[in-house]
Backbone as JSON, one array per atom type, in Angstrom:
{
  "sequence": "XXXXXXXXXXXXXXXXXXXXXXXXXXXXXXXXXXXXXXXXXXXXXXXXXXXXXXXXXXXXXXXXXXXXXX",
  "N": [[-0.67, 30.3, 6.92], [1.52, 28.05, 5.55], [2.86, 27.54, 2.33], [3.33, 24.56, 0.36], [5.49, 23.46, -2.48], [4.74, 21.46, -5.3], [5.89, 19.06, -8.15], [4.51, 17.28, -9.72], [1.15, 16.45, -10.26], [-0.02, 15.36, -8.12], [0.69, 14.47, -5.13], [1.39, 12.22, -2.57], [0.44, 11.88, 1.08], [2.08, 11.15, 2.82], [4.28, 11.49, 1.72], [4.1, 14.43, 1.29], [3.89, 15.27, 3.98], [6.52, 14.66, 4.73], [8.46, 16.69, 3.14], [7.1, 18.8, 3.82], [8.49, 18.97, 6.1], [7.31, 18.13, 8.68], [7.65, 15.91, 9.35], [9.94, 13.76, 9.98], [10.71, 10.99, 9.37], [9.1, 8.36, 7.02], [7.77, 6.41, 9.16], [7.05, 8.02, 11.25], [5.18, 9.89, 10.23], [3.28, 7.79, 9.83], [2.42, 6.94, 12.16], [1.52, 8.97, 13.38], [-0.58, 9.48, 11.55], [-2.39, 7.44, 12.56], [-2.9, 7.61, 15.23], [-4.73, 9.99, 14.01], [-3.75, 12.18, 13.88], [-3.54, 13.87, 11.68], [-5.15, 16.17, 9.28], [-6.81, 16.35, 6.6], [-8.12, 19.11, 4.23], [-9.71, 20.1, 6.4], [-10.63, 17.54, 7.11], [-9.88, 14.57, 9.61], [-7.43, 12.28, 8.71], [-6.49, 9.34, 7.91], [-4.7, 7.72, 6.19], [-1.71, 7.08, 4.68], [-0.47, 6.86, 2.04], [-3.04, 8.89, 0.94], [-4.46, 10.93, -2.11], [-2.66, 13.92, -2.76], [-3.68, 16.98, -4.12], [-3.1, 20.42, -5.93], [-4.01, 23.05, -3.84], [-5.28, 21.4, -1.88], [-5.21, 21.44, 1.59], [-3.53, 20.67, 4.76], [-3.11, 19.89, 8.04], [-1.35, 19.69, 10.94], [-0.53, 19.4, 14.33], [-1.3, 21.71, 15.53], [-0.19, 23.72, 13.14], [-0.27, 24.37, 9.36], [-0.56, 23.72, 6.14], [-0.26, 24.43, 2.44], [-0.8, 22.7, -0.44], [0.71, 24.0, -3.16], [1.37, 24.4, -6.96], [4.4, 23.81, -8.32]],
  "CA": [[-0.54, 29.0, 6.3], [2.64, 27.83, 4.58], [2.72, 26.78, 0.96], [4.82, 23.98, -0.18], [4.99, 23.25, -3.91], [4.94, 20.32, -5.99], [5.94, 19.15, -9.2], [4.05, 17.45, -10.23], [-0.02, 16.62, -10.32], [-0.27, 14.82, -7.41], [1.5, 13.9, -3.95], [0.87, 11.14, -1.16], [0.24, 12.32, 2.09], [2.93, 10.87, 3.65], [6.1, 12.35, 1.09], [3.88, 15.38, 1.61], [4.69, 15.56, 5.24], [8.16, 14.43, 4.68], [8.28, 17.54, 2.16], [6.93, 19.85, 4.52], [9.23, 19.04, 7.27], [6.05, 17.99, 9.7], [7.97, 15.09, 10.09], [11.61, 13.09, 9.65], [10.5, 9.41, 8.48], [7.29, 7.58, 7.09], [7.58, 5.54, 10.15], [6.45, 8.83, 12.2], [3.91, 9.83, 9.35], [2.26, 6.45, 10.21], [2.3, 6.9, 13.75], [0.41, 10.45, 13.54], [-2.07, 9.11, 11.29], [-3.04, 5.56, 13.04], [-3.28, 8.39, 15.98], [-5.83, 10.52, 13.7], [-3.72, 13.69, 14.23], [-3.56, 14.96, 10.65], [-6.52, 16.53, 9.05], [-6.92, 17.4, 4.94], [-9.49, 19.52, 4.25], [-10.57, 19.87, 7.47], [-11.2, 16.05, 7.83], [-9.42, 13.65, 9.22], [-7.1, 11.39, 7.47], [-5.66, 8.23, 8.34], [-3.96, 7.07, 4.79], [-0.54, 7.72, 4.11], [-1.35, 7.19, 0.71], [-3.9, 9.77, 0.3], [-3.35, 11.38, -2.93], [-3.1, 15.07, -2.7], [-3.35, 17.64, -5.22], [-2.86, 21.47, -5.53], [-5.13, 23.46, -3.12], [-5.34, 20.65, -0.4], [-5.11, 22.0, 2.58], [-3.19, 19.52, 5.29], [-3.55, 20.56, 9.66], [-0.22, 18.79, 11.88], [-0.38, 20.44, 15.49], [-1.43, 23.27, 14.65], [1.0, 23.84, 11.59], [-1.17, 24.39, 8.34], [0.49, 23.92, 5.03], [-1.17, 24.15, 1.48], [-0.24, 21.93, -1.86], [0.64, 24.36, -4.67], [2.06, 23.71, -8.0], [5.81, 24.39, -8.38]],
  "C": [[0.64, 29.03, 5.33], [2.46, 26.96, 3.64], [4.01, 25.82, 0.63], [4.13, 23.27, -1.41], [5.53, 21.85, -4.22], [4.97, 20.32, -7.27], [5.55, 18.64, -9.97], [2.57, 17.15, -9.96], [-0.56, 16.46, -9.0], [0.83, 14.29, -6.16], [1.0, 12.78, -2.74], [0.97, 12.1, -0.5], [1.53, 12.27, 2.7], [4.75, 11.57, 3.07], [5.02, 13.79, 1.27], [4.52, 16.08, 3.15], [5.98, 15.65, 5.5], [8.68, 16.09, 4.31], [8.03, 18.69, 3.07], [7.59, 19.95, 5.65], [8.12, 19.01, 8.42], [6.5, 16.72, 10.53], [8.88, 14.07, 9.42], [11.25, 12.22, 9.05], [8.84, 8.94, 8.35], [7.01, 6.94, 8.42], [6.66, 6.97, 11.55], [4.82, 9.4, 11.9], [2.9, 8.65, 9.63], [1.55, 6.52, 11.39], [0.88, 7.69, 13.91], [-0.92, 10.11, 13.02], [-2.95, 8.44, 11.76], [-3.61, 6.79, 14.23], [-4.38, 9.82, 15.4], [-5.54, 12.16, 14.47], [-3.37, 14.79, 13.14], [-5.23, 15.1, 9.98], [-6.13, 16.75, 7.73], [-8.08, 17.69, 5.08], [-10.22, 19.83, 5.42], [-11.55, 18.27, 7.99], [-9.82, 15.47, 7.91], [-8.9, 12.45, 8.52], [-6.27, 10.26, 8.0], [-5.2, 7.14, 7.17], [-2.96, 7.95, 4.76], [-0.51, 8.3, 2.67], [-1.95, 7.85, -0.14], [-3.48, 10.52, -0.84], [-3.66, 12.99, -2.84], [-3.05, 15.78, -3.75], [-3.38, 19.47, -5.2], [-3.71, 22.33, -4.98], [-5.43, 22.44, -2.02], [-4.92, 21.37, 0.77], [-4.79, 20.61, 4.13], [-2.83, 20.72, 7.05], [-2.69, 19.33, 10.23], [-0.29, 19.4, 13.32], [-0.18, 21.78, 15.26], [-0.48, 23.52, 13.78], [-0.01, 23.59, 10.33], [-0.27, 24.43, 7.03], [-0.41, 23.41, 3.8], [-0.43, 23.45, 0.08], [-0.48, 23.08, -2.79], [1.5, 23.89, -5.27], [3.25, 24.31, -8.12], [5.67, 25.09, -9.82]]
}
C-alpha cells in the first residue's frame, strides 16, 4: 500500500485521487464513483466529496493508497 501525504486535516476524495495519480481530471473521479469502483475503508464510496482524513484507507483497481499527514 502506497502512502500519500497531506497537509493538512482533511482531503476530498476526489483531489485525493487527483493527488494520488489514480486519475487525471475530476471528470474521471466522477465517472469511477457513479460506477461504484472506489472503496474507503473497505466500503464503497460514491461522493467525490467525501472528506478524508489521515489513516483512510482508499481501493482504485486494485491500487491501495493510505492518507497520512505530511
Amino acid at each position: 500500500m502506497r502512502e500519500v501525504g497531506i497537509q493538512d486535516d482533511t482531503i476530498r476524495l476526489g483531489q485525493l485521487l487527483k493527488l494520488a495519480g489514480l486519475v487525471e481530471h475530476g471528470a474521471e473521479a466522477k465517472a469511477l464513483l457513479e460506477e461504484e469502483q472506489v472503496e474507503v475503508n473497505g466500503a464503497v464510496e460514491t461522493r467525490r466529496g467525501k472528506q478524508l482524513a489521515p489513516g483512510d484507507e482508499i481501493v482504485l483497481g486494485g491500487e491501495a493508497v493510505r492518507v497520512v499527514r505530511d
